[in-house]
Backbone bond lengths (Angstrom), bond angles and torsions (degrees), N, CA, C in turn:
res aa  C-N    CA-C-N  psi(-1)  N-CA   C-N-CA  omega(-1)  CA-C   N-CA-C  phi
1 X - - - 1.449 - - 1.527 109.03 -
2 X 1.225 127.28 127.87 1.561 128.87 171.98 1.503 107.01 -113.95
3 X 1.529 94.83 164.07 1.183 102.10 -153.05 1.625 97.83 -99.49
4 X 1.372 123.20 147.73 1.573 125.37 -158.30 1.327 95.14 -109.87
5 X 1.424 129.54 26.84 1.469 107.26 -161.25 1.587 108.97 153.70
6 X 1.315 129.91 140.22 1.470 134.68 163.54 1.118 122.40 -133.95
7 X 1.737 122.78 149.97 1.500 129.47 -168.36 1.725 84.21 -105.38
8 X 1.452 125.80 146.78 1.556 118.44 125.83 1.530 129.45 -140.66
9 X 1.324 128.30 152.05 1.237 109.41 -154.54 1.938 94.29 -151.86
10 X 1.344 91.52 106.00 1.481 116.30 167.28 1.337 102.59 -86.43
11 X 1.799 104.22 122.79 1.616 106.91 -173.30 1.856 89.67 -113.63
12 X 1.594 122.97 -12.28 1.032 109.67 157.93 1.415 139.77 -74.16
13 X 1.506 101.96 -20.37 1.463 122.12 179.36 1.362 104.65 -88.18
14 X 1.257 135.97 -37.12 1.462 162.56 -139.85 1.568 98.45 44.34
15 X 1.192 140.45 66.82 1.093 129.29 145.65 1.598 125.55 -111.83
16 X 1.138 119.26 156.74 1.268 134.28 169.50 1.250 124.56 -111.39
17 X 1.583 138.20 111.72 1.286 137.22 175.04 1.444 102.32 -109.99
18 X 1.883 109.72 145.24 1.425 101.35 175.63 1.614 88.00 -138.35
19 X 1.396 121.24 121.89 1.524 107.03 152.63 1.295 115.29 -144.38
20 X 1.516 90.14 169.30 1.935 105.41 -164.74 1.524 95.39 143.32
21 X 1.988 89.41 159.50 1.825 73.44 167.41 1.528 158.12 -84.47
22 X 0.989 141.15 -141.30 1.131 139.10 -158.99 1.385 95.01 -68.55
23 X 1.269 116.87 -49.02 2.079 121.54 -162.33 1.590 103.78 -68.94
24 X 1.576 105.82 -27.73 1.345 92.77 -164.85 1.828 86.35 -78.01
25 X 1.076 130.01 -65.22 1.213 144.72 173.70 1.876 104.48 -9.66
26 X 1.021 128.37 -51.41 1.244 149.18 -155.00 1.587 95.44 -81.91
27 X 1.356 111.38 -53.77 1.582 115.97 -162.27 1.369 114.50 -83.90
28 X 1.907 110.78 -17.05 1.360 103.90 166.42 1.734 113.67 -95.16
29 X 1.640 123.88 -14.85 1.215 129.48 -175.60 1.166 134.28 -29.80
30 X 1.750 109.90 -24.63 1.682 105.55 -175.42 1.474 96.40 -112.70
31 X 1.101 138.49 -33.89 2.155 141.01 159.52 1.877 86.77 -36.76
32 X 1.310 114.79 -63.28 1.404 100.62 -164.22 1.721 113.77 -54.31
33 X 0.912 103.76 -56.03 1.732 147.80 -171.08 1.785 76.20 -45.16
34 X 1.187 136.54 -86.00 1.362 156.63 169.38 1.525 111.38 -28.27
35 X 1.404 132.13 -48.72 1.207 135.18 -170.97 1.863 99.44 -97.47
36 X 1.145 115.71 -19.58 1.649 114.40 165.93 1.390 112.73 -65.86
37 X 1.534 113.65 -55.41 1.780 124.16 166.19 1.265 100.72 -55.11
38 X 0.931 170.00 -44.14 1.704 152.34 -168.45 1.389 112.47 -81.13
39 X 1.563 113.69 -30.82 1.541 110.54 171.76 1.370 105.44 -78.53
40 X 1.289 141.99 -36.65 1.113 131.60 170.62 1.323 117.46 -51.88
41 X 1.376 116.11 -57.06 1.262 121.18 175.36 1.998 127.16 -51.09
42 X 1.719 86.65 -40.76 2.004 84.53 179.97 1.715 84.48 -129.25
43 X 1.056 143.31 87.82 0.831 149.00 144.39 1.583 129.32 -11.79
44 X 1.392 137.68 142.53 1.157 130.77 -153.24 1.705 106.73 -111.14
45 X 1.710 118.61 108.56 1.240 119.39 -169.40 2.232 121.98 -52.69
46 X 1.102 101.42 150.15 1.339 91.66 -172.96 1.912 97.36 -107.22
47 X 1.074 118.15 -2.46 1.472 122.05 169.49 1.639 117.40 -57.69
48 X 0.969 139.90 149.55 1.831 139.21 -153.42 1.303 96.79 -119.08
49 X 1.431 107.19 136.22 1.780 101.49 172.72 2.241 101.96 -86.62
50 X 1.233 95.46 -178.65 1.208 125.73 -168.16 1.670 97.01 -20.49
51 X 1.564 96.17 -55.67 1.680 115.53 -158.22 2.125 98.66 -79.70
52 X 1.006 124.64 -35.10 1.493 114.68 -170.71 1.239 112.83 -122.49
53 X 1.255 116.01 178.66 1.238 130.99 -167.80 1.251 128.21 -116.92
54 X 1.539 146.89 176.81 1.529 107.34 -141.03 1.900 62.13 -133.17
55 X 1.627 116.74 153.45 1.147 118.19 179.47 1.562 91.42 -118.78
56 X 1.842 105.08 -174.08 1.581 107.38 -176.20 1.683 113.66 78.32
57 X 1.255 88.72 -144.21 1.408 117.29 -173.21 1.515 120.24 -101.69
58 X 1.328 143.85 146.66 1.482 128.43 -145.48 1.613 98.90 -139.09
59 X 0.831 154.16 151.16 1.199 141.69 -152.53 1.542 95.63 -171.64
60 X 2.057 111.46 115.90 1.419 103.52 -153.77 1.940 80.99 -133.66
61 X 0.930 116.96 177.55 1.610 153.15 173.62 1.972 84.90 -27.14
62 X 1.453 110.37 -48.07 1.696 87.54 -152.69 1.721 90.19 -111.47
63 X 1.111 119.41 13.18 1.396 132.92 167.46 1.651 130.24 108.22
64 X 1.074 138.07 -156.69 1.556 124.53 -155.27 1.938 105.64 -72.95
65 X 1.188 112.77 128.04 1.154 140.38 -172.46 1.956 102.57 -75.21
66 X 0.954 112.87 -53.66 1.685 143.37 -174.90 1.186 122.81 88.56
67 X 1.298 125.78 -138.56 1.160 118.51 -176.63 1.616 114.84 -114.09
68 X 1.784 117.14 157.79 1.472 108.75 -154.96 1.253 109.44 -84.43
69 X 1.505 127.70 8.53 1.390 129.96 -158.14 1.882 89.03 -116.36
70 X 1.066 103.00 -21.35 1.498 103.76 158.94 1.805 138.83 -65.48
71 X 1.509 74.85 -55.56 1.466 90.86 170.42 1.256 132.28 -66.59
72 X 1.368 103.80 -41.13 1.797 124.14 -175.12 1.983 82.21 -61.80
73 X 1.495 104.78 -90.89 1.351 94.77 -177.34 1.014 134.34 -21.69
74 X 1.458 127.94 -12.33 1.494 119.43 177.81 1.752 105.02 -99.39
75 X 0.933 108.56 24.72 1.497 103.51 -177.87 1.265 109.24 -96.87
76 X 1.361 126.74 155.25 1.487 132.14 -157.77 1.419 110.40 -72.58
77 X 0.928 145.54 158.09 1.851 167.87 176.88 1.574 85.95 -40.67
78 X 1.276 118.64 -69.94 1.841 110.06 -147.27 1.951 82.69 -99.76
79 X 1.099 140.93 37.24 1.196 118.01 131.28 1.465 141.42 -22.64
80 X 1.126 127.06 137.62 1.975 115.55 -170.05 1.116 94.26 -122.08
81 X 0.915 99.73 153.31 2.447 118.85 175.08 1.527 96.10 -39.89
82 X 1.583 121.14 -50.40 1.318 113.57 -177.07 1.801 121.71 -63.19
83 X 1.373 109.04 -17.04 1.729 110.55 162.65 1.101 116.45 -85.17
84 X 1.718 126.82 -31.86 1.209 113.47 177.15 1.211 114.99 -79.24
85 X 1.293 116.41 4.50 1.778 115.42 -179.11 1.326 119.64 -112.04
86 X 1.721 100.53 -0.41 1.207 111.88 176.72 2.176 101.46 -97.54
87 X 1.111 111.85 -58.77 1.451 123.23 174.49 1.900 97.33 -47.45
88 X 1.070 119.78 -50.14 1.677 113.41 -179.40 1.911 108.12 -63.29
89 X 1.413 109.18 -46.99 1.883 105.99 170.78 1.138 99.84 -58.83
90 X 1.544 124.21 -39.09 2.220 104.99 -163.53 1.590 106.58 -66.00
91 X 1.429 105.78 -28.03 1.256 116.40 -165.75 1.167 113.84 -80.83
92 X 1.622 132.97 -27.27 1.283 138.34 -172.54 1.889 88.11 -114.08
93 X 1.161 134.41 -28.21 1.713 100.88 142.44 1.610 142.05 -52.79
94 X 1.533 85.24 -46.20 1.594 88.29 164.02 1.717 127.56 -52.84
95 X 1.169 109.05 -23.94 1.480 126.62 -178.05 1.763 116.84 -89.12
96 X 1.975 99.99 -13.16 1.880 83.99 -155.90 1.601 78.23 -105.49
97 X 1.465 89.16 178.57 2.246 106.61 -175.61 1.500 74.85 -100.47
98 X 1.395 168.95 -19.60 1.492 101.52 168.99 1.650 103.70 -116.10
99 X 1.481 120.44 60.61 1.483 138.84 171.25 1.809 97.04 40.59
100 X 0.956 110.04 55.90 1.859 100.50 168.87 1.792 97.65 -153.79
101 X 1.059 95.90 166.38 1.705 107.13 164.00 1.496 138.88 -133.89
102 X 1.203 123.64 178.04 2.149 110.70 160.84 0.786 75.63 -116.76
103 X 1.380 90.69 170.30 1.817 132.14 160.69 1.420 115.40 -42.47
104 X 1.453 112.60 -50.94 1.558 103.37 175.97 1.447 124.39 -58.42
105 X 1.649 105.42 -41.28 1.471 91.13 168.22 1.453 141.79 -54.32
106 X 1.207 119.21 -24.47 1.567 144.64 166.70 1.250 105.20 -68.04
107 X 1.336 118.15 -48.59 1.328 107.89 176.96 1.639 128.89 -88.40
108 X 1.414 105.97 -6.37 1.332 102.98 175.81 1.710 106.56 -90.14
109 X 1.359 97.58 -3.43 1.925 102.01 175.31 1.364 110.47 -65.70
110 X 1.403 100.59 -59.66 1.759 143.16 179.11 1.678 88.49 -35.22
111 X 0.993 119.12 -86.65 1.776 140.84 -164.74 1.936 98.33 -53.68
112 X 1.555 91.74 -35.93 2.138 79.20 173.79 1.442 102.66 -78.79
113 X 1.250 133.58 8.03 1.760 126.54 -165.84 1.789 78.56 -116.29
114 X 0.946 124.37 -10.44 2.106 102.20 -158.59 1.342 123.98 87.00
115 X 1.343 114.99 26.44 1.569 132.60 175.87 1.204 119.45 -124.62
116 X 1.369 106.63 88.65 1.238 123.44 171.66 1.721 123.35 -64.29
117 X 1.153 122.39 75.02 1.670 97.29 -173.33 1.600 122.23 -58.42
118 X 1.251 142.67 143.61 1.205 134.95 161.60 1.727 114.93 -37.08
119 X 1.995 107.08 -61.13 1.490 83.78 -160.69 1.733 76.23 -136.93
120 X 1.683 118.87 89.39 1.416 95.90 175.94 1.797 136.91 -73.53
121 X 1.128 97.17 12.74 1.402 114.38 173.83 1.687 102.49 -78.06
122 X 1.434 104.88 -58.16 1.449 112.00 166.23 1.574 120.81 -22.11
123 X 1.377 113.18 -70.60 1.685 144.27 168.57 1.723 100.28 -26.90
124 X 1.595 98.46 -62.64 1.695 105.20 -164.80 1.371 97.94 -70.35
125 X 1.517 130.16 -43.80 1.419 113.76 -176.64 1.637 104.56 -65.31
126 X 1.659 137.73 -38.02 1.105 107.81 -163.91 1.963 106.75 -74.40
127 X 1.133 101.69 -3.33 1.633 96.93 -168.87 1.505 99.16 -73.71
128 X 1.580 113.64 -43.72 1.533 125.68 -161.89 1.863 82.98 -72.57
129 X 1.203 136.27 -42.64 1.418 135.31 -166.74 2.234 91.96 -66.32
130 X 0.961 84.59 -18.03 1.848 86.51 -169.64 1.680 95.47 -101.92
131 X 1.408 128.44 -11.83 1.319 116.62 -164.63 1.367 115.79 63.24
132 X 0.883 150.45 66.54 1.459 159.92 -126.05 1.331 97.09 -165.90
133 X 1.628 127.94 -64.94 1.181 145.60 164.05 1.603 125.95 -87.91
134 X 1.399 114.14 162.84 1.344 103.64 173.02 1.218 100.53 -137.24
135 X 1.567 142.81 155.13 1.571 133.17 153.64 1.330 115.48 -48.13
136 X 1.122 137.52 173.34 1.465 154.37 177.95 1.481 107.25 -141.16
137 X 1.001 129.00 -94.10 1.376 130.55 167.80 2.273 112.01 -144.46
138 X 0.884 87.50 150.56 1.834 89.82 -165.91 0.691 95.92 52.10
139 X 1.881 108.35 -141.75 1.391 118.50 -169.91 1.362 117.47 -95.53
140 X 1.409 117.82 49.67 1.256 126.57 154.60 1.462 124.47 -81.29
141 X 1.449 120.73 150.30 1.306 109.47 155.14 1.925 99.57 -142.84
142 X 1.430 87.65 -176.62 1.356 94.33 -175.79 1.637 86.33 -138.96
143 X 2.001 106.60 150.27 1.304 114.32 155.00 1.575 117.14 -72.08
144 X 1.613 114.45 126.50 1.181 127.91 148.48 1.280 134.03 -39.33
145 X 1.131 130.40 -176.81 1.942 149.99 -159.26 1.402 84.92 -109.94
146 X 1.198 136.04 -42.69 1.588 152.11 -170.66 1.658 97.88 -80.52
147 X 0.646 115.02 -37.41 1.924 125.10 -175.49 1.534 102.63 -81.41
148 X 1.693 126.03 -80.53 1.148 135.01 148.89 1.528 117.46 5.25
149 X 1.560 112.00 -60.54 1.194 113.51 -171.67 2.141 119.35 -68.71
150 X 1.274 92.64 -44.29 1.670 144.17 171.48 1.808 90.36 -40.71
151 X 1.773 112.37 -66.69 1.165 105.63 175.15 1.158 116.94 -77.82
152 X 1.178 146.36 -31.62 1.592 121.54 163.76 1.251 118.56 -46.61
153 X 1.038 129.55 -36.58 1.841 131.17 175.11 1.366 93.14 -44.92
154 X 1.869 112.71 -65.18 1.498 108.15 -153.61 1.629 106.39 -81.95
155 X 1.011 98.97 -3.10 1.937 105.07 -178.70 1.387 102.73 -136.14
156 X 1.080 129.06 92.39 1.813 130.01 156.86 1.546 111.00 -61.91
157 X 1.128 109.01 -34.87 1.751 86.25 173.28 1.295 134.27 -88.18
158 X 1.444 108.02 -2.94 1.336 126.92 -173.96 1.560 91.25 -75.99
């Protein structure tokens, strides 16, 4: 049996591709037609549960955050693994529902930009050694008032 046709549907990208021919086209038209009206209607959150990380653009309480390949890049020349691992947690807090992060999430930001840290566990202990970070519960943490401050130095527009 071959297949006459394919649906795909990036709800992160928001796109929709449909091809095949006309019949197949026809027989899925009103399911599509139907599942387009419901995303319009309840819309699909861009916030990350526990386990992932929120990609794009981040959009927080005092308004759009941007994007992390922006931000990271704007950080100064002598930046250390421990700022970029601190600017990658604010950013993937800013992104999660219960405002905290791990290490992996920071670092799997880090590693989509081309930043490999040597030891990012290393990074998070010197920040928590700086108060920068705080625990939350497990291996969560959250940026501090002490951190916060830390990134305005390394980010003025933030």
């Amino acid at each position: 049996m071959t297949a006459d046709g394919r649906i795909r549907i990036s709800l992160a990208s928001s796109e929709l591709e449909v091809e095949g021919n006309l019949e197949f086209i026809e027989r899925y038209e009103k399911s599509i037609k139907d599942m387009l009206r419901r995303l319009d209607e309840q819309p699909v959150s861009a916030k990350t549960t526990r386990n992932g990380v929120g990609a794009g653009r981040v959009v927080v309480r005092g308004g759009e955050v941007g994007d992390f390949g922006e931000i990271l890049h704007s950080l100064p020349r002598g930046a250390t693994g421990s700022d970029q691992m601190l600017v990658a947690g604010w950013y993937a807090q800013k992104s999660a529902t219960d405002d905290a992060f791990t290490t992996g999430d920071g670092n799997k930001l880090l590693v989509g930009q081309g930043i490999k840290l040597s030891n990012a566990s290393q990074a998070m202990r010197g920040n928590l050694a700086a108060k920068r970070v705080f625990k939350v519960a497990g291996d969560r943490w959250r940026v501090s008032k002490q951190g916060e401050e830390h990134l305005k130095t390394l980010l003025p527009s933030q």
